[in-house]
C-alpha positions in Angstrom: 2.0 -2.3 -14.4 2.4 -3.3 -10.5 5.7 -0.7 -10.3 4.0 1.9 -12.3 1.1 1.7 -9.9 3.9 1.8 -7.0 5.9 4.7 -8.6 2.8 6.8 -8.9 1.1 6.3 -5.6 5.0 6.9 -4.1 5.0 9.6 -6.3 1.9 11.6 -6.0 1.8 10.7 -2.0 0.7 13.8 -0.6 -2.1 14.2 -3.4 -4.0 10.8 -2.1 -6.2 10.3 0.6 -3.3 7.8 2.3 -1.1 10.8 2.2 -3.5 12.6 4.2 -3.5 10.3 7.1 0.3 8.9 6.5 3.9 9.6 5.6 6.5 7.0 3.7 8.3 5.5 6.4 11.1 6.7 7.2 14.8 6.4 8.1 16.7 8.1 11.3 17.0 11.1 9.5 13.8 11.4 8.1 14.3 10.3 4.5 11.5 8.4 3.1 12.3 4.5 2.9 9.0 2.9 2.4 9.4 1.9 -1.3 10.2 -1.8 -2.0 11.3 -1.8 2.2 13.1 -4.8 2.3 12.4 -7.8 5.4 13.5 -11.2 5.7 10.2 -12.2 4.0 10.7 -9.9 0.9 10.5 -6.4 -0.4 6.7 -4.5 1.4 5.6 -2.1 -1.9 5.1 0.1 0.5 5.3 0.4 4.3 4.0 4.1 6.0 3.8 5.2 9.1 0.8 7.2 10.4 1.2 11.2 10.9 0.9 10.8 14.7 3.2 7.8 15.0 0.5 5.3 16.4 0.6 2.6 13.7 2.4 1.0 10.3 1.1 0.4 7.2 1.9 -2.4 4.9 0.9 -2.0 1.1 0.5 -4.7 -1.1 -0.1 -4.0 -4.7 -1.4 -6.3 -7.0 -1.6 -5.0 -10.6 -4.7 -7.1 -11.2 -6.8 -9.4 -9.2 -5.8 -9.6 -5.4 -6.9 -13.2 -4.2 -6.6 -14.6 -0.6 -3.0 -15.6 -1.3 -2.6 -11.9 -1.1 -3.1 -11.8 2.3 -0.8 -14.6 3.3 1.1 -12.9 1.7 0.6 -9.6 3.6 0.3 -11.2 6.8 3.4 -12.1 7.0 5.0 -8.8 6.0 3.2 -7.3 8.7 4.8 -10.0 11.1 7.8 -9.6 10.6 6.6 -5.1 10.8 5.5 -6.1 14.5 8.3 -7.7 15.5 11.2 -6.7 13.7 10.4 -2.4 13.3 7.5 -1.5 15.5 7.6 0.3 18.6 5.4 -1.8 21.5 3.2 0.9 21.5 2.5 1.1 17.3 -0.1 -0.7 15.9 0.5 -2.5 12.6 -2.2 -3.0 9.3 -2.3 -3.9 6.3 -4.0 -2.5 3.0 -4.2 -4.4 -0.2 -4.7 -2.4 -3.2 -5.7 -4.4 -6.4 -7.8 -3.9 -9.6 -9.8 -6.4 -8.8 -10.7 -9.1 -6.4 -12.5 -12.2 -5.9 -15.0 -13.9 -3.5 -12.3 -15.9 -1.8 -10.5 -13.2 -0.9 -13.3 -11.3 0.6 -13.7 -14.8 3.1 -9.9 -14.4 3.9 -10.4 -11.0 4.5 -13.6 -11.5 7.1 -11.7 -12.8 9.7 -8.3 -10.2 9.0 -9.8 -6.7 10.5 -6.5 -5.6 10.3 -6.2 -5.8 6.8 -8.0 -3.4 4.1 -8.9 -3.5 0.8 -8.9 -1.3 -1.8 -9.9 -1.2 -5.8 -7.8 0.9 -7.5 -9.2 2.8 -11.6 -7.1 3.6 -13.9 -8.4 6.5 -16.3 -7.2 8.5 -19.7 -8.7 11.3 -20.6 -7.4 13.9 -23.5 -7.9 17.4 -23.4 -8.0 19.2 -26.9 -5.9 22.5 -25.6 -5.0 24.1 -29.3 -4.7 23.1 -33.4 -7.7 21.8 -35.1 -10.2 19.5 -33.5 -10.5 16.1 -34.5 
């Protein structure tokens, strides 16, 4: 479910809010490279780079409960982001995106401001559009 969550947001970028506020990062050409970016510390799900240039964004996705391993987990992405990719000028964050989360990751996150969290819904809906009505 974690890649399907991935594929979708990747996907479906420009249609979210973080499309509105950022692209995929990408490469000297301008090819989108932000999906499963690879670093010495593993694959980012996703690292973006904000419309006017001033910061990175690492996503972690978590298909169900995000806990405060998570943002060890994150923080260190987003090291090796600052010191390996970022300009001296661009600021980096982190966003964890999870169905759910927990009370000690809230505590980790208190003292991380540079690292946001987000619930994510899954919904289904069908929508009768001919034949006979169940």
């Amino acid at each position: 479910m974690e890649k399907e969550l991935e594929n979708f947001l990747v996907t479906n970028w420009a249609a979210t809010d973080l499309g509105a506020h950022y692209d995929l990062y990408p490469d000297e050409d301008g090819a989108p490279i932000g999906q499963q970016y690879q670093t010495a510390t593993g694959p980012i799900d996703i690292l973006a780079v904000k419309k006017d240039g001033t910061e990175l964004l690492v996503i972690e996705l978590k298909r169900g409960a995000a806990t405060d391993r998570t943002v060890g987990q994150i923080q260190r992405y987003m090291g090796y982001i600052k010191q390996e990719v970022a300009e001296p000028s661009q600021k980096v964050r982190g966003l964890i995106i999870a169905l759910e989360d927990d009370v000690k990751l809230q505590y980790a996150l208190a003292v991380a401001p540079d690292i946001s969290f987000y619930r994510y819904k899954v919904s289904f809906k069908l929508n009768h559009t001919g034949g006979l009505t169940l």
